[in-house]
ChimeraX commands (.cxc) that place a marker at each C-alpha (Angstrom):
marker #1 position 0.00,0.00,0.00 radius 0.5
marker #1 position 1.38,3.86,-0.79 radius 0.5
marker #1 position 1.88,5.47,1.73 radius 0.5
marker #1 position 2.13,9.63,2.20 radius 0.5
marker #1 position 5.45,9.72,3.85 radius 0.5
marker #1 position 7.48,12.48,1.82 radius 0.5
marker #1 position 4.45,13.77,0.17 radius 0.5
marker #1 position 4.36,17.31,-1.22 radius 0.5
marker #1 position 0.67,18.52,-2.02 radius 0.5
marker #1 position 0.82,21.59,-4.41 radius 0.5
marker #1 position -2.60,22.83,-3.98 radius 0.5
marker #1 position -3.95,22.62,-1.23 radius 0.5
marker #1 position -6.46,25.63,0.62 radius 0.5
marker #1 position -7.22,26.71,3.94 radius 0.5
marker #1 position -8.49,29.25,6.49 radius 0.5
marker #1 position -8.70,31.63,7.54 radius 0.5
marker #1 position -10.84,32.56,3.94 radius 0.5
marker #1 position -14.15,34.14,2.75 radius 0.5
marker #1 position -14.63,30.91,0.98 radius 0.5
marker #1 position -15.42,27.96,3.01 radius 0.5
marker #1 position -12.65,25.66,4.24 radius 0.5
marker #1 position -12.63,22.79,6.14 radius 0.5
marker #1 position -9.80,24.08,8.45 radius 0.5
marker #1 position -7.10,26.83,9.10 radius 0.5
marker #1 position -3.13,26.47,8.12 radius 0.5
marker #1 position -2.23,24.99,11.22 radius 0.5
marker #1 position -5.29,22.86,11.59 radius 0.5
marker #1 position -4.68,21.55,8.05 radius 0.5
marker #1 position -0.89,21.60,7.94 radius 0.5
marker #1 position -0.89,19.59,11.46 radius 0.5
marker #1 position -3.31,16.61,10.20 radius 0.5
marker #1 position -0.70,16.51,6.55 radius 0.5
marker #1 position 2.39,16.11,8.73 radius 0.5
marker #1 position 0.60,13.25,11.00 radius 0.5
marker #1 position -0.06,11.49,7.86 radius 0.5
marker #1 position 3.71,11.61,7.22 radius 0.5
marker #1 position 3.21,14.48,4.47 radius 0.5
marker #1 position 6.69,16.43,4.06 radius 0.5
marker #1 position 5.03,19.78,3.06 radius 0.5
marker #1 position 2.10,21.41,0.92 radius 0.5
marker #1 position 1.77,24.75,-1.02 radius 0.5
marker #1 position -1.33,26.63,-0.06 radius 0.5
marker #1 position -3.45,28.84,-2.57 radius 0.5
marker #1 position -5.48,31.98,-1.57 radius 0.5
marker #1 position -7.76,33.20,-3.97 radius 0.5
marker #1 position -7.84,36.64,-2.37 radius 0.5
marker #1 position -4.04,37.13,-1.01 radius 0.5
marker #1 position -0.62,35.77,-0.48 radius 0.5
marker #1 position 0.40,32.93,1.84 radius 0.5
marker #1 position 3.98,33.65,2.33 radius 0.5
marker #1 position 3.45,35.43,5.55 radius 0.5
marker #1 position 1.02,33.15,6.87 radius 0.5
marker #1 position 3.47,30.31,5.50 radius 0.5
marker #1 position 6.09,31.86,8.40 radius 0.5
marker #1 position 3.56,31.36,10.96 radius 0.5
marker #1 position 2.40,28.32,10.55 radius 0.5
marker #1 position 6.32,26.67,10.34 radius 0.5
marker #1 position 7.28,28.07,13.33 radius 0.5
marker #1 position 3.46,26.31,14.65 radius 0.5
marker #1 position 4.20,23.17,13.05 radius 0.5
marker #1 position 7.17,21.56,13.37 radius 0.5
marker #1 position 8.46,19.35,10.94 radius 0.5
marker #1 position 6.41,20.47,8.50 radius 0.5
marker #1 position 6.49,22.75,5.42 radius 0.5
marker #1 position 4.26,25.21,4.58 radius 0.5
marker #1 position 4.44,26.77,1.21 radius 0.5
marker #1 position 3.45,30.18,0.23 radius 0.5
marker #1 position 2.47,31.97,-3.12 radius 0.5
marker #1 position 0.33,34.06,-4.50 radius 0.5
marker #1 position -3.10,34.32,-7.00 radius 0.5
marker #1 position -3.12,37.22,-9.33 radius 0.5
marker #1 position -7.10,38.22,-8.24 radius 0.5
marker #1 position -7.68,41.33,-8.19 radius 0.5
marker #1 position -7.59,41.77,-4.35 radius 0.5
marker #1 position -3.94,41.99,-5.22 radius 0.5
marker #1 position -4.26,44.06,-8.24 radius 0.5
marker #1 position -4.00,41.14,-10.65 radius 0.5
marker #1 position -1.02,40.71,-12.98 radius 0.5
marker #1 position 0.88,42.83,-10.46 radius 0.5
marker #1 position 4.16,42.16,-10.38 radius 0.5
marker #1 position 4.81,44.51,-7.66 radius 0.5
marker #1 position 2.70,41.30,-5.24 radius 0.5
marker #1 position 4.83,38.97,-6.88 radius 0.5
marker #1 position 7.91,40.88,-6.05 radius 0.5
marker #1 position 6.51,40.85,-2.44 radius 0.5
marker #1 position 5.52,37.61,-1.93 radius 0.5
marker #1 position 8.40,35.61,-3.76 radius 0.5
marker #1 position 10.89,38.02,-1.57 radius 0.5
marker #1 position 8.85,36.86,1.60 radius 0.5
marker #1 position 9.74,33.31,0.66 radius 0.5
marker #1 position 6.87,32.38,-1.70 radius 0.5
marker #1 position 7.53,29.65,-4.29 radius 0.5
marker #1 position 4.43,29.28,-6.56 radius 0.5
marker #1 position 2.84,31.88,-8.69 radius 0.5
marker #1 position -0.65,31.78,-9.59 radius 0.5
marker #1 position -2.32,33.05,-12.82 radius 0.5
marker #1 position -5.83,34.33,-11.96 radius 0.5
marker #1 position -8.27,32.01,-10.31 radius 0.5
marker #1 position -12.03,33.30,-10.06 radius 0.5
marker #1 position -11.54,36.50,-11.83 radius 0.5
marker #1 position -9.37,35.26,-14.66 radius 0.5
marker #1 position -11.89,36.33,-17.94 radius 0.5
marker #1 position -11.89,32.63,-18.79 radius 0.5
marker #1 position -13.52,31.44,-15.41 radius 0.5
marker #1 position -16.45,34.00,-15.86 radius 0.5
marker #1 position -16.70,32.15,-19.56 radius 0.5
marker #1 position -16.82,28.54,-18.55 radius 0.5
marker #1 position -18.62,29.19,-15.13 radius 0.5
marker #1 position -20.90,32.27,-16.62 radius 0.5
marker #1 position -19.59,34.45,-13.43 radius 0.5
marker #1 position -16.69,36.09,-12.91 radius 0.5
marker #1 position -15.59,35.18,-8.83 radius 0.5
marker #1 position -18.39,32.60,-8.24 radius 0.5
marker #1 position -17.51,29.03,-8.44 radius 0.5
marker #1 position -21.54,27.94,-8.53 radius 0.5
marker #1 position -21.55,26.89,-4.74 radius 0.5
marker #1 position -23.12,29.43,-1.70 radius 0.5
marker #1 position -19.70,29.57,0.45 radius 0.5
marker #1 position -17.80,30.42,-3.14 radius 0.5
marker #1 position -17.84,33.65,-4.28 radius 0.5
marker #1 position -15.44,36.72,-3.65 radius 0.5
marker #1 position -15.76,40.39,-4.87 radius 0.5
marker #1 position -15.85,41.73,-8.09 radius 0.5
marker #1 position -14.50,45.70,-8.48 radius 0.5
marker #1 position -16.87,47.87,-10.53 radius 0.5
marker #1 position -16.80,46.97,-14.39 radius 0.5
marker #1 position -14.73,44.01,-13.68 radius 0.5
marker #1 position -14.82,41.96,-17.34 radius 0.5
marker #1 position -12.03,39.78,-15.96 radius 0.5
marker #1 position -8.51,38.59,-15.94 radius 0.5
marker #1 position -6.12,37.76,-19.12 radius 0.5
marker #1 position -2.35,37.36,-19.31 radius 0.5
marker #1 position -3.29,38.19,-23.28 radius 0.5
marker #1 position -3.43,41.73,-25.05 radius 0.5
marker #1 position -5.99,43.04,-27.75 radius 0.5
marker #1 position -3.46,41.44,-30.61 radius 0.5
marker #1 position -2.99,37.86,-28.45 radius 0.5
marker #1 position 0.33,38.66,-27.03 radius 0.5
marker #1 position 1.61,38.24,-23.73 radius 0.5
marker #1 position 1.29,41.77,-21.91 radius 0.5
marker #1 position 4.32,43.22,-20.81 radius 0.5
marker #1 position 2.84,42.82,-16.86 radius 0.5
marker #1 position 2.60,38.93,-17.67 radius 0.5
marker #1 position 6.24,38.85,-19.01 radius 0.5
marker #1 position 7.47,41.31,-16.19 radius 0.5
marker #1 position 5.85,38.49,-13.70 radius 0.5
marker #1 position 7.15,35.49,-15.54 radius 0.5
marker #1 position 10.56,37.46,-14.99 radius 0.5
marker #1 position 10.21,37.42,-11.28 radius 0.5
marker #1 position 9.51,33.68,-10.82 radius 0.5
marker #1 position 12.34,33.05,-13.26 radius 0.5
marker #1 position 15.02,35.24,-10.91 radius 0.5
marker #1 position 13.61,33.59,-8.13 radius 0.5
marker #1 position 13.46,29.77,-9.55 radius 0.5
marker #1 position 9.84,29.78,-8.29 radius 0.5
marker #1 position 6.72,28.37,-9.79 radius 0.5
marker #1 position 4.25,29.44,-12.22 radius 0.5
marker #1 position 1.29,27.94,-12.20 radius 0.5
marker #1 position -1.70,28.34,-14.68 radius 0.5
marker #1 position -4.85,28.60,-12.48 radius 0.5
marker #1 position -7.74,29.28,-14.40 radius 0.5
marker #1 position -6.28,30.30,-17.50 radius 0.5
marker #1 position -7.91,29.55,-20.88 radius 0.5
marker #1 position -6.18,26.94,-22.98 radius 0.5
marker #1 position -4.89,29.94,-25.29 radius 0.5
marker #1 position -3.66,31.55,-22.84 radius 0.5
marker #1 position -1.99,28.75,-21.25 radius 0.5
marker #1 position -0.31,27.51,-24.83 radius 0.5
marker #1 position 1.02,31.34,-24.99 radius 0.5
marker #1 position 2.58,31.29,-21.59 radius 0.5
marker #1 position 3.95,27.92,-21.81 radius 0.5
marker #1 position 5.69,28.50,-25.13 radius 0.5
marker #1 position 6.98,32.28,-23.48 radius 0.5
marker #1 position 8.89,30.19,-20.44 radius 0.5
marker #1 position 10.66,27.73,-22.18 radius 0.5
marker #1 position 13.59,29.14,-23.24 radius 0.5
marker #1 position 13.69,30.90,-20.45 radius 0.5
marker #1 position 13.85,28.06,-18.13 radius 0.5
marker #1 position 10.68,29.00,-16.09 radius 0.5
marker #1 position 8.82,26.23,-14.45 radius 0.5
marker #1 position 5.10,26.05,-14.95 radius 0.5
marker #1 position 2.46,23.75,-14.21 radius 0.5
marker #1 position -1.05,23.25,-15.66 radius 0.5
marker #1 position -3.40,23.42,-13.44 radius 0.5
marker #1 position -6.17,20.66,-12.44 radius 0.5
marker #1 position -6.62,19.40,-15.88 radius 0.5
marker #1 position -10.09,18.77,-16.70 radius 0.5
marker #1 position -11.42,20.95,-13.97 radius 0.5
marker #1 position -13.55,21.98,-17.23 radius 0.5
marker #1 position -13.78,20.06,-20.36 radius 0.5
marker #1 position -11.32,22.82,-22.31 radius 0.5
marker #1 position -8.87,21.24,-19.96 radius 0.5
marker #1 position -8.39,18.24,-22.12 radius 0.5
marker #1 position -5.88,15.67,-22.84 radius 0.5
marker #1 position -5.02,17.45,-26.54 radius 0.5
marker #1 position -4.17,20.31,-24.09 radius 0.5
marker #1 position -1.81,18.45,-21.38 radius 0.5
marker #1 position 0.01,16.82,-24.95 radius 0.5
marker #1 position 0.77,20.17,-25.73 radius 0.5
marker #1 position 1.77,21.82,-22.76 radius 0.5
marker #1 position 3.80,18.75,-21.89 radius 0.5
marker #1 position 5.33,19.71,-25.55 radius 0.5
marker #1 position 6.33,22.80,-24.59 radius 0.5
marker #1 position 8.29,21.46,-20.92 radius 0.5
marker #1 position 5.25,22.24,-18.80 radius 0.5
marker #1 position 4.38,19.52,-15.79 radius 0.5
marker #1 position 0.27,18.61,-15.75 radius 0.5
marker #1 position -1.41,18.70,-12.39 radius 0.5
marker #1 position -4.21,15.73,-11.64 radius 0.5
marker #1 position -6.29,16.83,-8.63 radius 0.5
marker #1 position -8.25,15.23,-6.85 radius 0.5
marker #1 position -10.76,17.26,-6.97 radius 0.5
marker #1 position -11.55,16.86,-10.37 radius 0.5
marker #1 position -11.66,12.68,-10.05 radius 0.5
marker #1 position -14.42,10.96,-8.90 radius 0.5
marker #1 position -16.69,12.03,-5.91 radius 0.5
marker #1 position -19.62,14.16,-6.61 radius 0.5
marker #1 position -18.27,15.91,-10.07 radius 0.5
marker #1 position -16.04,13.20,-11.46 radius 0.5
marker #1 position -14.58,15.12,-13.91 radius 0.5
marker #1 position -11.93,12.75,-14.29 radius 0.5
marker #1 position -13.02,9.30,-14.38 radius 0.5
marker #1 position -10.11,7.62,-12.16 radius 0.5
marker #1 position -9.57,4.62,-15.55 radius 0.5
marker #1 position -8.96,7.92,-17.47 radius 0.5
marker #1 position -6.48,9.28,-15.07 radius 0.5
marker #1 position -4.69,6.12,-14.97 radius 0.5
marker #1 position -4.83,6.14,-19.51 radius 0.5
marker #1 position -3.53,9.61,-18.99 radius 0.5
marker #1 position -0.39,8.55,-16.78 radius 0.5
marker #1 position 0.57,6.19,-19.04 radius 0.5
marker #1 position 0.75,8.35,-22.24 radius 0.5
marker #1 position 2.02,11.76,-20.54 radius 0.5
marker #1 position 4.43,9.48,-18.35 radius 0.5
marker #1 position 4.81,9.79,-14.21 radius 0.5
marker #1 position 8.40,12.64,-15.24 radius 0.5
marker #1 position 5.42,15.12,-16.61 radius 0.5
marker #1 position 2.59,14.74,-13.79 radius 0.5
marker #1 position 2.23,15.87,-10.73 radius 0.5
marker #1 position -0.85,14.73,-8.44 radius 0.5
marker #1 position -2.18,17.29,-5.93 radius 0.5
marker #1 position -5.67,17.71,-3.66 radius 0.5
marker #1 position -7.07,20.84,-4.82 radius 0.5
marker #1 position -8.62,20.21,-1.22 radius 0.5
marker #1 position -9.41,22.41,1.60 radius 0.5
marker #1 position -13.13,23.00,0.57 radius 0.5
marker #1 position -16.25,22.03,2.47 radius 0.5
marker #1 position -17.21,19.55,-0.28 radius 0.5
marker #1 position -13.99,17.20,-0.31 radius 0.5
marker #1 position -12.06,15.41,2.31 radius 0.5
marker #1 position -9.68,16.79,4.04 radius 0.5
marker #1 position -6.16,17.26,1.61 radius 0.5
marker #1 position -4.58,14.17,2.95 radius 0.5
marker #1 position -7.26,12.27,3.26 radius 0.5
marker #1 position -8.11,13.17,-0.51 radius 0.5
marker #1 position -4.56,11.98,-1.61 radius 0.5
marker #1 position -4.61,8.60,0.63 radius 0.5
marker #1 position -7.43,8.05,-1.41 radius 0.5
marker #1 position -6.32,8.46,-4.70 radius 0.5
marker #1 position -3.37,7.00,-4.41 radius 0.5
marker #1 position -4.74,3.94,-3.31 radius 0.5
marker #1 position -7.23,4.02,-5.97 radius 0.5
marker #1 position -4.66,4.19,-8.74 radius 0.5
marker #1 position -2.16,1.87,-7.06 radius 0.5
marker #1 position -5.50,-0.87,-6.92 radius 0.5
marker #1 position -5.73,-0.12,-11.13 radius 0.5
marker #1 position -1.78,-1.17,-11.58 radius 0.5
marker #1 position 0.16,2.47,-11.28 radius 0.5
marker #1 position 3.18,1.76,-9.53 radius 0.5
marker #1 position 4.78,2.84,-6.51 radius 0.5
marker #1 position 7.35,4.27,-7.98 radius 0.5
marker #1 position 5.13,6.21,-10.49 radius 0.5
marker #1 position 3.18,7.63,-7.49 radius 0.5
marker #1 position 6.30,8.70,-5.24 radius 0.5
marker #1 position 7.77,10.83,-8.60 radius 0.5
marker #1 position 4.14,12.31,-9.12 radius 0.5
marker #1 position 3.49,12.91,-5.07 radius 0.5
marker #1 position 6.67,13.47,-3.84 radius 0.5
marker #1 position 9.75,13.78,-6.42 radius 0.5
marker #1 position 8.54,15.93,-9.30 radius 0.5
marker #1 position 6.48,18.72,-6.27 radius 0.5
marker #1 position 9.94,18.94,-4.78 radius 0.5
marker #1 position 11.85,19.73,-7.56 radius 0.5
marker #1 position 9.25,22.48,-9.16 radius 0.5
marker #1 position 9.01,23.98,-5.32 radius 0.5
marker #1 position 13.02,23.85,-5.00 radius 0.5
marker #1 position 15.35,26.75,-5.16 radius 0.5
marker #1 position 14.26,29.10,-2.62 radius 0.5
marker link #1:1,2 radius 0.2
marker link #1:2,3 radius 0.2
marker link #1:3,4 radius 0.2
marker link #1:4,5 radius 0.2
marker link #1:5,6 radius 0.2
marker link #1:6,7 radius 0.2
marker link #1:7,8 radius 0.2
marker link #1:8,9 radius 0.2
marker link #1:9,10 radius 0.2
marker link #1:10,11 radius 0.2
marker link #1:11,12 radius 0.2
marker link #1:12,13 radius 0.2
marker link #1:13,14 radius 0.2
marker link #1:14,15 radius 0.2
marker link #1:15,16 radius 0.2
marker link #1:16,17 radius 0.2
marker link #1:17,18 radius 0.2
marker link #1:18,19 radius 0.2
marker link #1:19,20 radius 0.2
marker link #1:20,21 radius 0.2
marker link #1:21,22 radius 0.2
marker link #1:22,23 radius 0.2
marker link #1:23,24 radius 0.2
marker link #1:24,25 radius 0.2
marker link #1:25,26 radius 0.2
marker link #1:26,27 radius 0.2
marker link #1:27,28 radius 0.2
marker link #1:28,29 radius 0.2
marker link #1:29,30 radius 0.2
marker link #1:30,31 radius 0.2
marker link #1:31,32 radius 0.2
marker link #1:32,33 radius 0.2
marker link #1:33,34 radius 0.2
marker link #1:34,35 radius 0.2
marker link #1:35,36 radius 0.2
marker link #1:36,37 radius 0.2
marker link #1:37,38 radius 0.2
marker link #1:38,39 radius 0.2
marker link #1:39,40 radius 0.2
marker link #1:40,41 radius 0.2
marker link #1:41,42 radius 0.2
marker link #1:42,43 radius 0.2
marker link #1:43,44 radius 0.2
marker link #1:44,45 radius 0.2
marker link #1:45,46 radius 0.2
marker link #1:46,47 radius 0.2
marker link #1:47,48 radius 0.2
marker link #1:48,49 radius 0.2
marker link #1:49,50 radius 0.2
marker link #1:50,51 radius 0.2
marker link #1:51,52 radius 0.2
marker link #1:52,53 radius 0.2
marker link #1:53,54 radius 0.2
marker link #1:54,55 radius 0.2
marker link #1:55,56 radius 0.2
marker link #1:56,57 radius 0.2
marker link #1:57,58 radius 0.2
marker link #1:58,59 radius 0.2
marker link #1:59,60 radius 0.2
marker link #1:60,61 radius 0.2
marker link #1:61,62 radius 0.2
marker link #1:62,63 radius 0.2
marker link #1:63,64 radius 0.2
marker link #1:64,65 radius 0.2
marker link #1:65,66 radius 0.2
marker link #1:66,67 radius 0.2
marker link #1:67,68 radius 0.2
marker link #1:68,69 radius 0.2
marker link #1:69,70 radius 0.2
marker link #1:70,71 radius 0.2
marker link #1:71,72 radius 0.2
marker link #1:72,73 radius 0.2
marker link #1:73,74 radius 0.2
marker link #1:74,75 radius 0.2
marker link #1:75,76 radius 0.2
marker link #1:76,77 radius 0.2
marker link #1:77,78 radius 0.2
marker link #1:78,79 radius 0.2
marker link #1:79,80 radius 0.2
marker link #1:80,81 radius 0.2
marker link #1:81,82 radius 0.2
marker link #1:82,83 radius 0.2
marker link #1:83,84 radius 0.2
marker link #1:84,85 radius 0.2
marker link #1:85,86 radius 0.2
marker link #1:86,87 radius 0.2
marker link #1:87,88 radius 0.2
marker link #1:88,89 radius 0.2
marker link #1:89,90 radius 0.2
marker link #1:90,91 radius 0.2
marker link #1:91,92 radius 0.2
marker link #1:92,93 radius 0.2
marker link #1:93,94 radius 0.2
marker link #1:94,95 radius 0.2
marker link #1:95,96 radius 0.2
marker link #1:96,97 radius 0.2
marker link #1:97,98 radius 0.2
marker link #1:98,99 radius 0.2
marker link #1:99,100 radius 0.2
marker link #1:100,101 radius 0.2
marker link #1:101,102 radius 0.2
marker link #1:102,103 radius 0.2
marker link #1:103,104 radius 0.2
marker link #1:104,105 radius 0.2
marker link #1:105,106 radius 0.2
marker link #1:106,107 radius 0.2
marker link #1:107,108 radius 0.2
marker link #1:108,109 radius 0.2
marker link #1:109,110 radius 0.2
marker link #1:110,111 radius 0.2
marker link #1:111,112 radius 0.2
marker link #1:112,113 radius 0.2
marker link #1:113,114 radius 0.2
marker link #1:114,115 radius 0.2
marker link #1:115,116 radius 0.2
marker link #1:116,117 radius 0.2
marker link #1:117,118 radius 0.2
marker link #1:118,119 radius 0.2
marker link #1:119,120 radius 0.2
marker link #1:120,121 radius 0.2
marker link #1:121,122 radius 0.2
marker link #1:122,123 radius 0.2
marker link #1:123,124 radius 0.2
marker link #1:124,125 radius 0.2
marker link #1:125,126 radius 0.2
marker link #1:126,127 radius 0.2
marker link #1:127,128 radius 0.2
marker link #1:128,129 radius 0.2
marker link #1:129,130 radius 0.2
marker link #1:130,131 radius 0.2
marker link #1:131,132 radius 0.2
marker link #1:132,133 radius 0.2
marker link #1:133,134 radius 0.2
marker link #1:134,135 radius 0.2
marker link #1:135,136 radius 0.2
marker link #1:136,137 radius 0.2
marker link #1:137,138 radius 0.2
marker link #1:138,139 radius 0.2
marker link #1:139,140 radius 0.2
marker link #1:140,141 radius 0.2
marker link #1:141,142 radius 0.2
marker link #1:142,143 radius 0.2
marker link #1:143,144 radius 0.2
marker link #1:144,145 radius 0.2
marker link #1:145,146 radius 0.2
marker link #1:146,147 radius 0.2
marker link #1:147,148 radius 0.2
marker link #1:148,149 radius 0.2
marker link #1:149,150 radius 0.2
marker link #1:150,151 radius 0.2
marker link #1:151,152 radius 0.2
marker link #1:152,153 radius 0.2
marker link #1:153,154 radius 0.2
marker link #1:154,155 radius 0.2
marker link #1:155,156 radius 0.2
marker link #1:156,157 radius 0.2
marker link #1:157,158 radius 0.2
marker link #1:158,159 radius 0.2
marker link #1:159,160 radius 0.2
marker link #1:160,161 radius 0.2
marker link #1:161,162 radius 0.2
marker link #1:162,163 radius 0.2
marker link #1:163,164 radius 0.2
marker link #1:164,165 radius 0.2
marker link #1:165,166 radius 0.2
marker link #1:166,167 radius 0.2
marker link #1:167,168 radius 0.2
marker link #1:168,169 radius 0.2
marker link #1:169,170 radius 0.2
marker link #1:170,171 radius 0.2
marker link #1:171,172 radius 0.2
marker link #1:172,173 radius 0.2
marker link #1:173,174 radius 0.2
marker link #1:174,175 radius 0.2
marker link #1:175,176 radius 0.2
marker link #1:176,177 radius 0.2
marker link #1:177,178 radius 0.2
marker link #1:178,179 radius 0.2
marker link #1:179,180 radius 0.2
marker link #1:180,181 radius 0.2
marker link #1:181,182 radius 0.2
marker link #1:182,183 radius 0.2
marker link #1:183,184 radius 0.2
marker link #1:184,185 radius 0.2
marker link #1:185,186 radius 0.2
marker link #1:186,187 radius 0.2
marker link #1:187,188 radius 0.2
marker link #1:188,189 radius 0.2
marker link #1:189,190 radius 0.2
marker link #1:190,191 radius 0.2
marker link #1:191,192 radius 0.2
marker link #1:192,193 radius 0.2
marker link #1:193,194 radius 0.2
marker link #1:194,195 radius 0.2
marker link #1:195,196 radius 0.2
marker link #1:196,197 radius 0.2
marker link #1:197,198 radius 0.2
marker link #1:198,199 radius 0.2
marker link #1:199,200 radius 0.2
marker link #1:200,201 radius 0.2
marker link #1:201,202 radius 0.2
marker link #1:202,203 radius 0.2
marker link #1:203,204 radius 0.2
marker link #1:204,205 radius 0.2
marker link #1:205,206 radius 0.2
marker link #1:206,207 radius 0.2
marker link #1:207,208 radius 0.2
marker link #1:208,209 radius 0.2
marker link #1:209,210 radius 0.2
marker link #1:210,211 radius 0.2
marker link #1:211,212 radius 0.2
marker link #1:212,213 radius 0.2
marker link #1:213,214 radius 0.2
marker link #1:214,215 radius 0.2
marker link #1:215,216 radius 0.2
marker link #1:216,217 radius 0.2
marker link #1:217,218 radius 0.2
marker link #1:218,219 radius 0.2
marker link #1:219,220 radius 0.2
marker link #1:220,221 radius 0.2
marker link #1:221,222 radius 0.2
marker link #1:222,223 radius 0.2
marker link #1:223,224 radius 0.2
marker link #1:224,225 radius 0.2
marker link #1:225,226 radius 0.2
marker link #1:226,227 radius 0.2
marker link #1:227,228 radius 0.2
marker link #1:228,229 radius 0.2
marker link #1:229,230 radius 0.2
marker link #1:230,231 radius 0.2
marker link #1:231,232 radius 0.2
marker link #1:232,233 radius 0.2
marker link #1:233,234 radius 0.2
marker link #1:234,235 radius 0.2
marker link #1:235,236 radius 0.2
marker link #1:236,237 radius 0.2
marker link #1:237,238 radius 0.2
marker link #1:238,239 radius 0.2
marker link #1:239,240 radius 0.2
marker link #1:240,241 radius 0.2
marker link #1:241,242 radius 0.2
marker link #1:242,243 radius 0.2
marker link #1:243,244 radius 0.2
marker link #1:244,245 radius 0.2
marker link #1:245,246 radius 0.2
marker link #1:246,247 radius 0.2
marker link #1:247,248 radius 0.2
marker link #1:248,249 radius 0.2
marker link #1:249,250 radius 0.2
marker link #1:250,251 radius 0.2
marker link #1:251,252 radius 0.2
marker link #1:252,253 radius 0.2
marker link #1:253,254 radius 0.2
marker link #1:254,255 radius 0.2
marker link #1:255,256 radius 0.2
marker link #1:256,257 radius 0.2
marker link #1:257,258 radius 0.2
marker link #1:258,259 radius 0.2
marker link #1:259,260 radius 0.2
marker link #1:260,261 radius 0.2
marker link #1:261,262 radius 0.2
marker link #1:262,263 radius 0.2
marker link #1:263,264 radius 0.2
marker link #1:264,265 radius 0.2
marker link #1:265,266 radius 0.2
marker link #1:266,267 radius 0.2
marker link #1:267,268 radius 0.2
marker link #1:268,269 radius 0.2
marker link #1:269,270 radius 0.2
marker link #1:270,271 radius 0.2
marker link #1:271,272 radius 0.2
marker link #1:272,273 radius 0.2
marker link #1:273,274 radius 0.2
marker link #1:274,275 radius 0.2
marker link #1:275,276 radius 0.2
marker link #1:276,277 radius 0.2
marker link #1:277,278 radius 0.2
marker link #1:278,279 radius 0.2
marker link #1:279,280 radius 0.2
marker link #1:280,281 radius 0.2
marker link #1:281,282 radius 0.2
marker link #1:282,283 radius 0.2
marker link #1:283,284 radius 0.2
marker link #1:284,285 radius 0.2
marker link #1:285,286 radius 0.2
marker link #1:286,287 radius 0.2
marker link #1:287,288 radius 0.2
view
């Protein structure tokens, strides 16, 4: 049986939030490092973690909590001035926008609700939403000044909620340049498809499988899919993560025990699941 000793999750949320969580940093980071997890990266929709990652690792021995922050606007966007901030305060992941990215109000028809009564967060007058694209479908210069930052920094950049476009664009922008960046929860909506993750993976980004998007109540991702999909991207290109934290899932290591043990049943190796769960999240979180 897997087990979660050495496990990094890479997206993971908690309290204290507007949106509902099933616990606070040290309430969730506590029950990861029981159940032997080395570490997890928490996302904010609405601000950076890096300060509250200090906190909790001095609460929390033997445990690490990662920071980063989402380009919303409660932090002015594609700000590079947060980014500055927050990678300088230790933060290792970057997040595109999240619920007011332009492409979440198209696939969800509402820019900062997520469809459920605990998730939905502020939208400034004549928002239209969030894109790392300009008029002509080029990366604006505040995307490339940001991709900058998590490139001096060897941090992360992840994708969020961007649309596939967008993604493609940004993907094809950091590879020469060295900059790591992950794809976010594929198939959290059908754009998110396999054709996608091919190309990304073309183009040197890693694929994140959450669990959040596999079985359960949306099953997004039948789990005989998941396991098709790790066998043509290949463990060296995946990474698995929660996406837990909410109301409506278990707990983040609860969520992973789960999964794991649900791909290990369908004939994914050990070895497969320690370089998705634990060697590939602490190379892309390295360097700081």
């Amino acid at each position: 049986m897997f087990t979660l000793d050495g496990v990094i999750d890479l997206h993971v949320h908690a309290g204290p939030d507007v949106l509902g969580r099933v616990g606070d940093d040290i309430d969730i980071a506590t029950g990861c490092r029981d159940a032997g997890m080395a570490g997890m990266a928490v996302k904010a929709h609405l601000e950076s973690t890096s300060s509250r990652a200090y906190h909790t690792n001095k609460a929390v021995p033997g445990f690490r909590y990662i920071g980063g922050v989402c380009l919303n606007y409660p932090v002015g966007g594609i700000n590079p001035a947060a980014v500055d901030a927050c990678l300088r305060l230790g933060g290792r992941v970057v997040w595109m926008p999240s619920g007011h990215s332009r492409f979440h109000a198209e696939v969800t028809g509402a820019l900062g609700n997520w469809g459920y009564s605990d998730m939905d967060i502020y939208n400034p007058a004549d928002a239209a939403g969030i894109s790392v694209l300009d008029a002509d479908g080029e990366l604006t210069p505040a995307t490339r000044e940001v991709v900058a930052l998590v490139h001096e920094h060897d941090a992360l950049l992840a994708t969020s909620h961007l649309s596939p476009q967008e993604i493609l664009a940004l993907a094809a922008y950091c590879r020469p340049l060295g900059v790591k960046l992950i794809v976010t929860h594929i198939r959290w909506t059908p754009e998110y498809d396999l054709e996608l993750a091919r190309r990304a993976c073309e183009l040197g980004a890693v694929i994140e499988i959450t669990c959040s998007t596999v079985g359960g109540y949306t099953n997004r991702f039948p789990i005989d899919e998941v396991v098709a999909t790790i066998d043509e991207l290949t463990p060296q290109q995946l990474v698995i993560a929660s996406d837990a934290g909410g109301v409506r899932h278990p707990r983040p290591h609860e969520a992973l025990r789960v999964l794991a043990s649900n791909l290990w049943e369908r004939g994914v190796s050990e070895a497969a699941l320690t370089t998705m769960l634990k060697d590939n999240p602490a190379r892309l979180i390295a360097g700081g």
